[in-house]
Chimera marker file (.cmm) of the C-alpha trace (Angstrom):
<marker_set name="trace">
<marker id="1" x="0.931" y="210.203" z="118.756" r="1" g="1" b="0" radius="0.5"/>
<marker id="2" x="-2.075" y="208.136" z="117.240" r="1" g="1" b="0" radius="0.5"/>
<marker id="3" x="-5.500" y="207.475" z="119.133" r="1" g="1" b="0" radius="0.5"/>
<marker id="4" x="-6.097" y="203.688" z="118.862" r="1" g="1" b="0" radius="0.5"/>
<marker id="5" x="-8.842" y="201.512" z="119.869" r="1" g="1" b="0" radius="0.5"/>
<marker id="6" x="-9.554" y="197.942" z="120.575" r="1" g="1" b="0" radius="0.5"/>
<marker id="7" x="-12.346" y="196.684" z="117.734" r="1" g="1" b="0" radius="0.5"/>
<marker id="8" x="-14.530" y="194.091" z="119.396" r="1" g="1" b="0" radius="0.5"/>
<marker id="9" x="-17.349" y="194.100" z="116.582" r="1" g="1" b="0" radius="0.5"/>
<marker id="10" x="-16.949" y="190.216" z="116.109" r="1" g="1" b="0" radius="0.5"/>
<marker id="11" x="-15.619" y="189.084" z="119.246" r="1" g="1" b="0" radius="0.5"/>
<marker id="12" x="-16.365" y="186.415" z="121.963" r="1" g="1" b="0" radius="0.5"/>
<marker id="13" x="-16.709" y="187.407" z="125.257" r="1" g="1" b="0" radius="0.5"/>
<marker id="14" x="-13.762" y="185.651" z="126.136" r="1" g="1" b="0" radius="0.5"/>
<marker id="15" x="-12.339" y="187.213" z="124.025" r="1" g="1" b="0" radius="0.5"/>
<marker id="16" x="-13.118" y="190.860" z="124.925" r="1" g="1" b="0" radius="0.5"/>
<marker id="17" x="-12.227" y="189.912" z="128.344" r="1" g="1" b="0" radius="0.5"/>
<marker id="18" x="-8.545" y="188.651" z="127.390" r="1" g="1" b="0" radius="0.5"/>
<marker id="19" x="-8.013" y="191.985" z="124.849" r="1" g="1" b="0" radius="0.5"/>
<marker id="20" x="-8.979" y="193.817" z="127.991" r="1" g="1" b="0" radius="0.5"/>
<marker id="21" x="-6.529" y="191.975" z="130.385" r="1" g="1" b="0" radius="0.5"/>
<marker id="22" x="-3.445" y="192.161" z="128.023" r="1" g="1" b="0" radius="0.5"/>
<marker id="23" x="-4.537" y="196.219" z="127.444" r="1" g="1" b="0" radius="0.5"/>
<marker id="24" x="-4.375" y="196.633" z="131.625" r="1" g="1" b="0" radius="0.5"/>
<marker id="25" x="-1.243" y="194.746" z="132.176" r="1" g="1" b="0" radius="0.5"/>
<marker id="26" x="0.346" y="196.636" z="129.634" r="1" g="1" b="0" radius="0.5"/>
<marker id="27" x="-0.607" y="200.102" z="130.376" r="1" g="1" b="0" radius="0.5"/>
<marker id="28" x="0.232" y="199.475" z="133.814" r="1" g="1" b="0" radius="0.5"/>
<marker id="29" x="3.702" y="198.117" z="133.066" r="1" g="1" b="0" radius="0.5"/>
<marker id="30" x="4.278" y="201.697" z="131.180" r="1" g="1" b="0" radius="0.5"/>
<marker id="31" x="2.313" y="204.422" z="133.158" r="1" g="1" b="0" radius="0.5"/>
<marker id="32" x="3.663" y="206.483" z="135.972" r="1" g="1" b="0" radius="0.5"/>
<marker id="33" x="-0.109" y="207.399" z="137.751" r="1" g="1" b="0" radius="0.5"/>
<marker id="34" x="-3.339" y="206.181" z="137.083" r="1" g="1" b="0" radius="0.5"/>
<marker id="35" x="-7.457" y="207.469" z="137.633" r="1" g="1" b="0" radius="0.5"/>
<marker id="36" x="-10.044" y="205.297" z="138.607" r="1" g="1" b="0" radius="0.5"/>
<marker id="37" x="-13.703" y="206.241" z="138.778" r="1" g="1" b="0" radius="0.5"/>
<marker id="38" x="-16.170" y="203.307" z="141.235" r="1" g="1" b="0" radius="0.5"/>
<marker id="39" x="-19.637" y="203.451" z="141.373" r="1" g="1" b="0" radius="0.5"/>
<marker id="40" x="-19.811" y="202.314" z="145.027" r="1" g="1" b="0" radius="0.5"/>
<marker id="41" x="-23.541" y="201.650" z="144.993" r="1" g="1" b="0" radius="0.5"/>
<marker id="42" x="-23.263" y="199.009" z="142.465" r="1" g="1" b="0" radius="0.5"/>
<marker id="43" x="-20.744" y="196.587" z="144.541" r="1" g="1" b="0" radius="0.5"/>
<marker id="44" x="-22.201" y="194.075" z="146.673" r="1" g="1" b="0" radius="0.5"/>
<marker id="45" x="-18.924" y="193.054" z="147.117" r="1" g="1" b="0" radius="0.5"/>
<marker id="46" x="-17.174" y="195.476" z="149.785" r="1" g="1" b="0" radius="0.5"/>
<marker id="47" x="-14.400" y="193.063" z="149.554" r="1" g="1" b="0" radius="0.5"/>
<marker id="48" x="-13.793" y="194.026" z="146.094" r="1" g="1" b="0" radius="0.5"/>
<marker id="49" x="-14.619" y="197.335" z="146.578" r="1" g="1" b="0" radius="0.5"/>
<marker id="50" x="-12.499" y="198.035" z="149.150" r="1" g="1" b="0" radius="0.5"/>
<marker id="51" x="-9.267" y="196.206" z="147.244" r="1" g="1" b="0" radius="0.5"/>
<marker id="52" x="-10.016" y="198.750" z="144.727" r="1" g="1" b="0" radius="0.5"/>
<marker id="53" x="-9.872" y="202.054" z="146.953" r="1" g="1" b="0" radius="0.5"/>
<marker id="54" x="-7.110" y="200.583" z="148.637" r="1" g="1" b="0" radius="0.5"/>
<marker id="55" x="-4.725" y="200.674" z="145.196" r="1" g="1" b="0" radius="0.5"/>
<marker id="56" x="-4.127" y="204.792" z="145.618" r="1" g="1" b="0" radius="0.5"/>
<marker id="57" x="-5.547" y="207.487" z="147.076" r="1" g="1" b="0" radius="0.5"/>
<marker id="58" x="-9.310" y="208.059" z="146.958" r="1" g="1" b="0" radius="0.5"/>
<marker id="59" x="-11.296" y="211.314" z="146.402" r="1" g="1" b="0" radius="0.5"/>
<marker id="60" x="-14.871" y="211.032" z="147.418" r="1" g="1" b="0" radius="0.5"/>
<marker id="61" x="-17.509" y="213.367" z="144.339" r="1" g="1" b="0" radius="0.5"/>
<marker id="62" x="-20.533" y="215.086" z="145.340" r="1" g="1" b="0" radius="0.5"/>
<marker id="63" x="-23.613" y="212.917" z="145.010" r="1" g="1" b="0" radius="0.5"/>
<marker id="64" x="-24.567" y="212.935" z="141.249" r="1" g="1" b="0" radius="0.5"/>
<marker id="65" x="-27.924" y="212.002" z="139.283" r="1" g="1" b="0" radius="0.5"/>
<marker id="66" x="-27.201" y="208.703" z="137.104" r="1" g="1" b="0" radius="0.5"/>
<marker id="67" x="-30.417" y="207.295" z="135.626" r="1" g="1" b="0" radius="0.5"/>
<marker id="68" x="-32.762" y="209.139" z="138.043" r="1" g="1" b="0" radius="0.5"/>
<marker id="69" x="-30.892" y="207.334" z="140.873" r="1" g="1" b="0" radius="0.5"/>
<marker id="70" x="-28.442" y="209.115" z="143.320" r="1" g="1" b="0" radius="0.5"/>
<marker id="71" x="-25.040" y="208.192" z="142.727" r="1" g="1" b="0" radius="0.5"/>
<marker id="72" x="-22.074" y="208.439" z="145.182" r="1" g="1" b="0" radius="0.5"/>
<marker id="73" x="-18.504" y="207.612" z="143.129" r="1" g="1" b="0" radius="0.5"/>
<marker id="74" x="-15.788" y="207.532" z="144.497" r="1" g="1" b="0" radius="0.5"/>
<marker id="75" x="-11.978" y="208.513" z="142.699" r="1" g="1" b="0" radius="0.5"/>
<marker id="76" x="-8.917" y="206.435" z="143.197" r="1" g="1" b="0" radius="0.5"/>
<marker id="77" x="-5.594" y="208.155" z="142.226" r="1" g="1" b="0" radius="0.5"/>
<marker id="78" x="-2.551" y="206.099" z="142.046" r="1" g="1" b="0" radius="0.5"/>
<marker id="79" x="1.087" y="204.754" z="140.770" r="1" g="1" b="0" radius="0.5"/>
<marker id="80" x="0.284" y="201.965" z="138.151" r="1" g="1" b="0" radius="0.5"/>
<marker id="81" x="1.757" y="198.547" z="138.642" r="1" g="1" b="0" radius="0.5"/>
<marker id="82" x="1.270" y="194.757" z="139.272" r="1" g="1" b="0" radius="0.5"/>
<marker id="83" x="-0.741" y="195.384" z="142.052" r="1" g="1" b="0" radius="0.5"/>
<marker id="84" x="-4.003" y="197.424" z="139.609" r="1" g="1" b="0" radius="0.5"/>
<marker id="85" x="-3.085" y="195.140" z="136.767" r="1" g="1" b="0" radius="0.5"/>
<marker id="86" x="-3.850" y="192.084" z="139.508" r="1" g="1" b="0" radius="0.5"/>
<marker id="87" x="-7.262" y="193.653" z="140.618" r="1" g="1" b="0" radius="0.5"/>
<marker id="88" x="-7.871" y="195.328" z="137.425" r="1" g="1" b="0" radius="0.5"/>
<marker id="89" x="-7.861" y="191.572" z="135.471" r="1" g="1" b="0" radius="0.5"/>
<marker id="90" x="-8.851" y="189.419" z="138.275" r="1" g="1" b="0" radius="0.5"/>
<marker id="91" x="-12.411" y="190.576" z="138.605" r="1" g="1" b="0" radius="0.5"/>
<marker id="92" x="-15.347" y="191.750" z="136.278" r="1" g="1" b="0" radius="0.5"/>
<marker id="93" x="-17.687" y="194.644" z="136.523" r="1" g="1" b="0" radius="0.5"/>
<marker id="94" x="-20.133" y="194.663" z="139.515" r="1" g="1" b="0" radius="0.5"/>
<marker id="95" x="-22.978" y="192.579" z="138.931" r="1" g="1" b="0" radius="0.5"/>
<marker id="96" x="-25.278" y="195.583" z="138.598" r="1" g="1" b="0" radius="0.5"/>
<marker id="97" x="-23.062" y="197.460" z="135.554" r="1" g="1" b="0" radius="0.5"/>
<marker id="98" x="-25.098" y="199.052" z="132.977" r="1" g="1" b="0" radius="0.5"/>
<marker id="99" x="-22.646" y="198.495" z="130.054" r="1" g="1" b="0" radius="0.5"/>
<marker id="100" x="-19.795" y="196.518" z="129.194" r="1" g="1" b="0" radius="0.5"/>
<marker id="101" x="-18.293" y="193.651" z="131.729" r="1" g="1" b="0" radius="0.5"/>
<marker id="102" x="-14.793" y="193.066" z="131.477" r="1" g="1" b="0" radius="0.5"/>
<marker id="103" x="-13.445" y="196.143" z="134.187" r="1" g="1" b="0" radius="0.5"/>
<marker id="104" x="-14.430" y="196.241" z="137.715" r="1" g="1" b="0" radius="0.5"/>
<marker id="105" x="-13.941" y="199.688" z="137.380" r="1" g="1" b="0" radius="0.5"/>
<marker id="106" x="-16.311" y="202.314" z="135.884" r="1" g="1" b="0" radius="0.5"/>
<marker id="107" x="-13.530" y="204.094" z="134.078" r="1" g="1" b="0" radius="0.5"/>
<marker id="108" x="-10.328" y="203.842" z="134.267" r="1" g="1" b="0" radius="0.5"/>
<marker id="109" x="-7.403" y="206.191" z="133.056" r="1" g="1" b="0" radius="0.5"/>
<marker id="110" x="-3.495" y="205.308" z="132.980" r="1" g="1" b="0" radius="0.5"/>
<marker id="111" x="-0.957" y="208.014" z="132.132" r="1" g="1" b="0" radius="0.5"/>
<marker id="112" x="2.340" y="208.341" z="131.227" r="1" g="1" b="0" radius="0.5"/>
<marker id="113" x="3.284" y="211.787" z="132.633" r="1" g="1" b="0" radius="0.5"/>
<marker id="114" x="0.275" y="214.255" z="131.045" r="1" g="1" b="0" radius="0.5"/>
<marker id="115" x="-0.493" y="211.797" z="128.031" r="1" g="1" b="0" radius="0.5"/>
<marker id="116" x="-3.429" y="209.235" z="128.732" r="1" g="1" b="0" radius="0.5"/>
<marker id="117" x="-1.970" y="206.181" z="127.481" r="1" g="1" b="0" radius="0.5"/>
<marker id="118" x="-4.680" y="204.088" z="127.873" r="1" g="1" b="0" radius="0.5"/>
<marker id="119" x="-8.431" y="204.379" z="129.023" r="1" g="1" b="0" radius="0.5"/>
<marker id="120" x="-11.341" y="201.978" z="129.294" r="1" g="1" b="0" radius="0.5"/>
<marker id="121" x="-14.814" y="203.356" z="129.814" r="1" g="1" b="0" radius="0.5"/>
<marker id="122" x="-18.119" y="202.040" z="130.794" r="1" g="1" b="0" radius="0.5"/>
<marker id="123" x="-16.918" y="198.705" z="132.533" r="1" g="1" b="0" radius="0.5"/>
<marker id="124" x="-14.212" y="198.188" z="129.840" r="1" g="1" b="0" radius="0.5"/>
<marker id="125" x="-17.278" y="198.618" z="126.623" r="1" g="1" b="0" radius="0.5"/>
<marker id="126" x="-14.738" y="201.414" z="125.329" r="1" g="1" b="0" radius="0.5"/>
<marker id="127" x="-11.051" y="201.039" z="125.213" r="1" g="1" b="0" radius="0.5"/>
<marker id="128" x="-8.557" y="204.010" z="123.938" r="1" g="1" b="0" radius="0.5"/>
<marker id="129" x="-4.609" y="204.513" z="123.807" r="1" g="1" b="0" radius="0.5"/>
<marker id="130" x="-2.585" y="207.212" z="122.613" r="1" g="1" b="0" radius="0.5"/>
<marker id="131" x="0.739" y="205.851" z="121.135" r="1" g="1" b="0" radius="0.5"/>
<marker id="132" x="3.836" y="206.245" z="119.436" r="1" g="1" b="0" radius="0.5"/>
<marker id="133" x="4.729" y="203.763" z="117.334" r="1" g="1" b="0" radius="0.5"/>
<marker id="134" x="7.137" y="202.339" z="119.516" r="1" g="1" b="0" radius="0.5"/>
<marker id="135" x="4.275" y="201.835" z="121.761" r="1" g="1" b="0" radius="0.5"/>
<marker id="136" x="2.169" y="200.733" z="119.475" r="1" g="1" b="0" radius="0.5"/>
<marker id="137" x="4.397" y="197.950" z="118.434" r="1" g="1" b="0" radius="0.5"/>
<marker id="138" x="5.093" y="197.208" z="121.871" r="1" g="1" b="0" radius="0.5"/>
<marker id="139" x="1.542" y="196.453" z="122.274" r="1" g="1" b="0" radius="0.5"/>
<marker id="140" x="1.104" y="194.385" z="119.351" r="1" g="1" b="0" radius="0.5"/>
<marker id="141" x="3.699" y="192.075" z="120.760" r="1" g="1" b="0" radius="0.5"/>
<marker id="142" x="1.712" y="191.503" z="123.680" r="1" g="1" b="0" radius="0.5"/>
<marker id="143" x="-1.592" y="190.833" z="122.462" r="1" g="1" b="0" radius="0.5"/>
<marker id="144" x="0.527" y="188.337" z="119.635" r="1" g="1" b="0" radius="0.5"/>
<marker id="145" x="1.870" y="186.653" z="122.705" r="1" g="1" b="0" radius="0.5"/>
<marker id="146" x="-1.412" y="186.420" z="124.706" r="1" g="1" b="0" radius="0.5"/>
<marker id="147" x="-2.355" y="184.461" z="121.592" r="1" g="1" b="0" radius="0.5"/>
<marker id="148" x="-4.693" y="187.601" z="120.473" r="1" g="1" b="0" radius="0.5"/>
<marker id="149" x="-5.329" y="189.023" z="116.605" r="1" g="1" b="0" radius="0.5"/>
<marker id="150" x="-3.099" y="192.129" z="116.424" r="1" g="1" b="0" radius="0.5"/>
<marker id="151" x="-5.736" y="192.944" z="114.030" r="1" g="1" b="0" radius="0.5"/>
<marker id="152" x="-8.411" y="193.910" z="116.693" r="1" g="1" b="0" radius="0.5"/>
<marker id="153" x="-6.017" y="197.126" z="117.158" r="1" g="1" b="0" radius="0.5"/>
<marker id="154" x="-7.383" y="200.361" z="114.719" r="1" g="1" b="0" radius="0.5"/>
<marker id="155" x="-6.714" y="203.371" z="114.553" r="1" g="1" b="0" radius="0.5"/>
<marker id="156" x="-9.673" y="205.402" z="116.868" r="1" g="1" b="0" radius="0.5"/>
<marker id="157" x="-12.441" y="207.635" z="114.825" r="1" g="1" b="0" radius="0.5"/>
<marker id="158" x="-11.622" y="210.862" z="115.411" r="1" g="1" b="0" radius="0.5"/>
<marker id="159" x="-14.558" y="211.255" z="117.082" r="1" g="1" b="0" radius="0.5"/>
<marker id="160" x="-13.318" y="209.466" z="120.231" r="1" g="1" b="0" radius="0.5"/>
<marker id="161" x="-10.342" y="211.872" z="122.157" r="1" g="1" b="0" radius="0.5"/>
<marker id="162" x="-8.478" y="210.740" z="124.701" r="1" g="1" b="0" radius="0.5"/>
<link id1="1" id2="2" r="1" g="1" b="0" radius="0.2"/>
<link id1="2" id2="3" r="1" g="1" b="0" radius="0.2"/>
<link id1="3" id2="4" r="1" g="1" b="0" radius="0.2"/>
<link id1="4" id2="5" r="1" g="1" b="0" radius="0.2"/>
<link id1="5" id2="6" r="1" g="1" b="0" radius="0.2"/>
<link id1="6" id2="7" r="1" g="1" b="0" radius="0.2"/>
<link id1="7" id2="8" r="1" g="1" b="0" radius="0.2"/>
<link id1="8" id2="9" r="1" g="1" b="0" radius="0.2"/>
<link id1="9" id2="10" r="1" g="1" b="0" radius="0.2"/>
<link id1="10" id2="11" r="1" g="1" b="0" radius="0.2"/>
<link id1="11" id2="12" r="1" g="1" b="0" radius="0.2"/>
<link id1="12" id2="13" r="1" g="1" b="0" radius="0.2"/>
<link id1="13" id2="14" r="1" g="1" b="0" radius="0.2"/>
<link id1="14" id2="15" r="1" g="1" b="0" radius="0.2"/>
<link id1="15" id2="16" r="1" g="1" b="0" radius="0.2"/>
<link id1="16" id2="17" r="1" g="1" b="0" radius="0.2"/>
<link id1="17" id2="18" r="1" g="1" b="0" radius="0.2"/>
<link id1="18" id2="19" r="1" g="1" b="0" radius="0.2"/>
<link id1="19" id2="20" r="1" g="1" b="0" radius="0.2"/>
<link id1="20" id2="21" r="1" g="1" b="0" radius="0.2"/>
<link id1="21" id2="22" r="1" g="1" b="0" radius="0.2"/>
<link id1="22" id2="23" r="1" g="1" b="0" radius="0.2"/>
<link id1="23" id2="24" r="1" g="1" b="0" radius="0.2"/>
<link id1="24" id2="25" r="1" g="1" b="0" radius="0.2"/>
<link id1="25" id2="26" r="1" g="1" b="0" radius="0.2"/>
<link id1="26" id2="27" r="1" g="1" b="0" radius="0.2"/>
<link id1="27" id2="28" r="1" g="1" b="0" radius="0.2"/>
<link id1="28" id2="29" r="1" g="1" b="0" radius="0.2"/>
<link id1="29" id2="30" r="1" g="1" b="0" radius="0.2"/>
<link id1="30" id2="31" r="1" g="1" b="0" radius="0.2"/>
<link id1="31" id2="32" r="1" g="1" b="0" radius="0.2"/>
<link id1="32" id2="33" r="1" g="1" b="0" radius="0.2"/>
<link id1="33" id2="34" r="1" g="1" b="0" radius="0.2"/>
<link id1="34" id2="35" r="1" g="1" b="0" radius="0.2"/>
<link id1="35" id2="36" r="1" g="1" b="0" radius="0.2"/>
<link id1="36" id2="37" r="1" g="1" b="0" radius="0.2"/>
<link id1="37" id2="38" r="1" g="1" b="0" radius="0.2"/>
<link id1="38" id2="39" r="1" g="1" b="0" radius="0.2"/>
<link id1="39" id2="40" r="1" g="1" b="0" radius="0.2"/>
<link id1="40" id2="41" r="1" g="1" b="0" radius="0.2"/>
<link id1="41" id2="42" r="1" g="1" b="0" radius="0.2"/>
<link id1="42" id2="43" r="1" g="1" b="0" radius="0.2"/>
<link id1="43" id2="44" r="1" g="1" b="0" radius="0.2"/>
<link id1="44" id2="45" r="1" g="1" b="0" radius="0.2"/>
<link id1="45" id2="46" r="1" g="1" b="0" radius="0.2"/>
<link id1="46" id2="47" r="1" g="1" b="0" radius="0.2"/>
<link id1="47" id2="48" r="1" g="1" b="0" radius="0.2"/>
<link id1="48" id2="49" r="1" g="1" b="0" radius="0.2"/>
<link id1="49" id2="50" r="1" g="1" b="0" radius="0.2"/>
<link id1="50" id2="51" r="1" g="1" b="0" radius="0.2"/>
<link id1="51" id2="52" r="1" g="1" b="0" radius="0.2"/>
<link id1="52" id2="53" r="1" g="1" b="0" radius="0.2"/>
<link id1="53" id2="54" r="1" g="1" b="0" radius="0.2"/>
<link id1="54" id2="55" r="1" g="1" b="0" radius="0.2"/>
<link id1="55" id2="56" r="1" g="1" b="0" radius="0.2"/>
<link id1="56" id2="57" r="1" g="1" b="0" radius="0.2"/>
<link id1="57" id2="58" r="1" g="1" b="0" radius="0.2"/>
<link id1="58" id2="59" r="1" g="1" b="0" radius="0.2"/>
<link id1="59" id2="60" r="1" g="1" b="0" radius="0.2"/>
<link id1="60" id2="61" r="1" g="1" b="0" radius="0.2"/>
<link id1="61" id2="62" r="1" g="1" b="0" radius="0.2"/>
<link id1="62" id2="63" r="1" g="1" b="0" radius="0.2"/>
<link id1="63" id2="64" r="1" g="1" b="0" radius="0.2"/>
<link id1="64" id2="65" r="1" g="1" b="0" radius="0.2"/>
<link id1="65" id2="66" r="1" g="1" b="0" radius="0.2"/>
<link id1="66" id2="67" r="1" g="1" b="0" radius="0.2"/>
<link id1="67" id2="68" r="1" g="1" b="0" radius="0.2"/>
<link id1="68" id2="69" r="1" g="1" b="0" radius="0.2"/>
<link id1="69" id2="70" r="1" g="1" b="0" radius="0.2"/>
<link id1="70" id2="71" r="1" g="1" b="0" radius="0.2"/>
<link id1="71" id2="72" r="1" g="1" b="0" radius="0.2"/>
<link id1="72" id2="73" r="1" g="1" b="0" radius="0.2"/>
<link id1="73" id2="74" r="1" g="1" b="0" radius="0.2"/>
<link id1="74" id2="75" r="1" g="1" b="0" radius="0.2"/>
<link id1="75" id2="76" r="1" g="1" b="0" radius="0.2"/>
<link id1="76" id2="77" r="1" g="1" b="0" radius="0.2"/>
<link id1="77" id2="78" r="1" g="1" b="0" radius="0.2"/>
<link id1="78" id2="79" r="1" g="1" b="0" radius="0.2"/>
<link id1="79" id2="80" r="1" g="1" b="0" radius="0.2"/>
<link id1="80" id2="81" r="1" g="1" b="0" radius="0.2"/>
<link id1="81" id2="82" r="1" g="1" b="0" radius="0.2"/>
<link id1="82" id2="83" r="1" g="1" b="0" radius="0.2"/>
<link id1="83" id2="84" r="1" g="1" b="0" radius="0.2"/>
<link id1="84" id2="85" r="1" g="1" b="0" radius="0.2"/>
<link id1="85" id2="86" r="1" g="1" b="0" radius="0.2"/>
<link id1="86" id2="87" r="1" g="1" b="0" radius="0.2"/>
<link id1="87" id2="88" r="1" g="1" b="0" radius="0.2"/>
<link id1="88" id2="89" r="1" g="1" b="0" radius="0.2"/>
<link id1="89" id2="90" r="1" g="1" b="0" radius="0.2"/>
<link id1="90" id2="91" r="1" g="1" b="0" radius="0.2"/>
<link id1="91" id2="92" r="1" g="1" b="0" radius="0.2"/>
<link id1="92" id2="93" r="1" g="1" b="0" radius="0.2"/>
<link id1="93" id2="94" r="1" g="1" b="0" radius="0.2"/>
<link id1="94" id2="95" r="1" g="1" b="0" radius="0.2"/>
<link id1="95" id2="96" r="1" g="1" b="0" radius="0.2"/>
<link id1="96" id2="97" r="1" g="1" b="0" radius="0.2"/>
<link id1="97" id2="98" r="1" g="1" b="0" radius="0.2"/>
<link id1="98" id2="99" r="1" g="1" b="0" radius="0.2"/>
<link id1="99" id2="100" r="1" g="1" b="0" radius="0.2"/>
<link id1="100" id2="101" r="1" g="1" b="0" radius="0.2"/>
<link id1="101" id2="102" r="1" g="1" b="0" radius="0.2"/>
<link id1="102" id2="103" r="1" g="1" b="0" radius="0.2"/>
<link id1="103" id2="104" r="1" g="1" b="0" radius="0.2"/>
<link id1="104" id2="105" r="1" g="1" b="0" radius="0.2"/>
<link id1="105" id2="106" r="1" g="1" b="0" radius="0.2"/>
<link id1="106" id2="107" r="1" g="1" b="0" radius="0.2"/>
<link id1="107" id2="108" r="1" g="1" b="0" radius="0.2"/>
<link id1="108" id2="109" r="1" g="1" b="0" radius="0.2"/>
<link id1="109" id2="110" r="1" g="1" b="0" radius="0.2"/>
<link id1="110" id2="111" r="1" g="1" b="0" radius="0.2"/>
<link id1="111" id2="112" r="1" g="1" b="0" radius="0.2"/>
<link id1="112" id2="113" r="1" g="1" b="0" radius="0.2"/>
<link id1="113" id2="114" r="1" g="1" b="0" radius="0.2"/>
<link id1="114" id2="115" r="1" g="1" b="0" radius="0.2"/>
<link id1="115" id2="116" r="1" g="1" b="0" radius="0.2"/>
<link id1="116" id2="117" r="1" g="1" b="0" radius="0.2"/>
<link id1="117" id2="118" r="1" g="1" b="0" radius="0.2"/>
<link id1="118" id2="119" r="1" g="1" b="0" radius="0.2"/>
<link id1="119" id2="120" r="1" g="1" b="0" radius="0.2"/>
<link id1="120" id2="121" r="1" g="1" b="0" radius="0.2"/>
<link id1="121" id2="122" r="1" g="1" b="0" radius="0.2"/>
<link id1="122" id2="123" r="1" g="1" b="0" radius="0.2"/>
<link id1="123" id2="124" r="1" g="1" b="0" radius="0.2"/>
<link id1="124" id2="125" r="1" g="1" b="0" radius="0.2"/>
<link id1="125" id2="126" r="1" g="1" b="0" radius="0.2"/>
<link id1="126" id2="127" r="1" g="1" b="0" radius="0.2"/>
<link id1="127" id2="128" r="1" g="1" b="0" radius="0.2"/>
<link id1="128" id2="129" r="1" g="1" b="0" radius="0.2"/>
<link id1="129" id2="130" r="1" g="1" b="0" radius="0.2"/>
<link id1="130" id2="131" r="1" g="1" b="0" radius="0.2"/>
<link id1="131" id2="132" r="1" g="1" b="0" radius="0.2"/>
<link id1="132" id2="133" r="1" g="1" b="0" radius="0.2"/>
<link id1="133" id2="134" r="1" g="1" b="0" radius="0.2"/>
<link id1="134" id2="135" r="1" g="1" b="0" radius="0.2"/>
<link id1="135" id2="136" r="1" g="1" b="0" radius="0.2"/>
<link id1="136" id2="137" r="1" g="1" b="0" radius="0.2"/>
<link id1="137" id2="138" r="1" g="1" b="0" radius="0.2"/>
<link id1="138" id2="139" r="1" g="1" b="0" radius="0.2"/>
<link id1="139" id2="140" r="1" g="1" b="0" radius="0.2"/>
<link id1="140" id2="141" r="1" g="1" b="0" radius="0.2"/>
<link id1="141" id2="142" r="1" g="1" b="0" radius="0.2"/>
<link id1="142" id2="143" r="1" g="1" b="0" radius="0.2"/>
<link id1="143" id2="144" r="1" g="1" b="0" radius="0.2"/>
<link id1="144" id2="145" r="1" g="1" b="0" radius="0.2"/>
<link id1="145" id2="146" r="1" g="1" b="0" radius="0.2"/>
<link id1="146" id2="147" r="1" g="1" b="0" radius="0.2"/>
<link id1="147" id2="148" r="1" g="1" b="0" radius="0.2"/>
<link id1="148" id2="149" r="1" g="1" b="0" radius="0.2"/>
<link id1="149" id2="150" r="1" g="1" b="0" radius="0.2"/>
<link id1="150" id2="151" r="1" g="1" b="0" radius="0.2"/>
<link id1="151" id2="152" r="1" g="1" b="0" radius="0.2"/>
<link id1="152" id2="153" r="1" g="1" b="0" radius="0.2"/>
<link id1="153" id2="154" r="1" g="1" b="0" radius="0.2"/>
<link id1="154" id2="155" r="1" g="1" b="0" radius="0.2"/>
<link id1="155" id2="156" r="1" g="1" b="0" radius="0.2"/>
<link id1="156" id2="157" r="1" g="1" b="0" radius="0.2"/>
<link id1="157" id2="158" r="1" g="1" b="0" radius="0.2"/>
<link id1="158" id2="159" r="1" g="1" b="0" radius="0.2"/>
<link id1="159" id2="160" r="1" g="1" b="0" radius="0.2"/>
<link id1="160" id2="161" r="1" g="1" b="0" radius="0.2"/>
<link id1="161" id2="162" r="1" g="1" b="0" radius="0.2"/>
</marker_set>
């Protein structure tokens, strides 16, 4: 396995956005369970909140401390597929995000039995993937046939762990 991550140093935002939508449908195309975190106080939009929760099973935290405010996430557990690719892609980050803006989720893990595939954090700011190179080349062929540079894939720092 190889840690990879998406380079968006000298992107557009549209372009971000799209690397990020290929990167969901994928994962979720491969993975057999999937971990969301949501920040509900940021959502406005209880619509989209509540399409969110309703893709597995939730897990409500403890009240945490985020920025001196009190924060109340909830967990969503689930089975990957279509349907949290769909909500995943068609929607940004709540309008009161503190980081990136391509996820409406605050992080987001998809697994393929004990190995974290794929992960975005902080709205979508940070993506990873653990691959093998059949993986990895499966990937490639998506982003080249969303139109994307392949190139945008590198290898992760070792820094980052998945």
């Amino acid at each position: 396995m190889t840690r990879y991550t998406i380079d968006e140093r000298n992107t557009t935002a549209e372009t971000s956005l799209n690397l990020y939508r290929a990167a969901v449908k994928w994962a979720a195309q491969r993975g057999n369970r999937f971990e969301m975190r949501l920040e509900r106080r940021l959502y406005s939009d209880m619509d989209k909140l509540n399409r969110l929760i309703a893709l597995g099973e939730t897990t409500p935290a403890p009240a945490e401390k985020v920025f001196g405010e009190s924060s109340w996430p909830v967990f969503v557990k689930g089975i990957p597929g279509a349907d949290l690719a769909r909500e995943l892609t068609n929607s940004c980050a709540p309008a009161d995000d503190l980081s990136g803006d391509v996820s409406p989720a605050e992080d987001l893990s998809i697994y393929w039995n004990e190995r974290r595939i794929y992960a975005a954090f902080d709205y979508g700011s940070t993506q990873l993937f653990e691959l093998t190179d059949d993986e990895l080349g499966s990937l490639r062929e998506t982003f080249a046939a969303e139109g994307l540079n392949t190139a945008y894939l590198v290898p992760a720092p070792e820094a980052h762990k998945v």
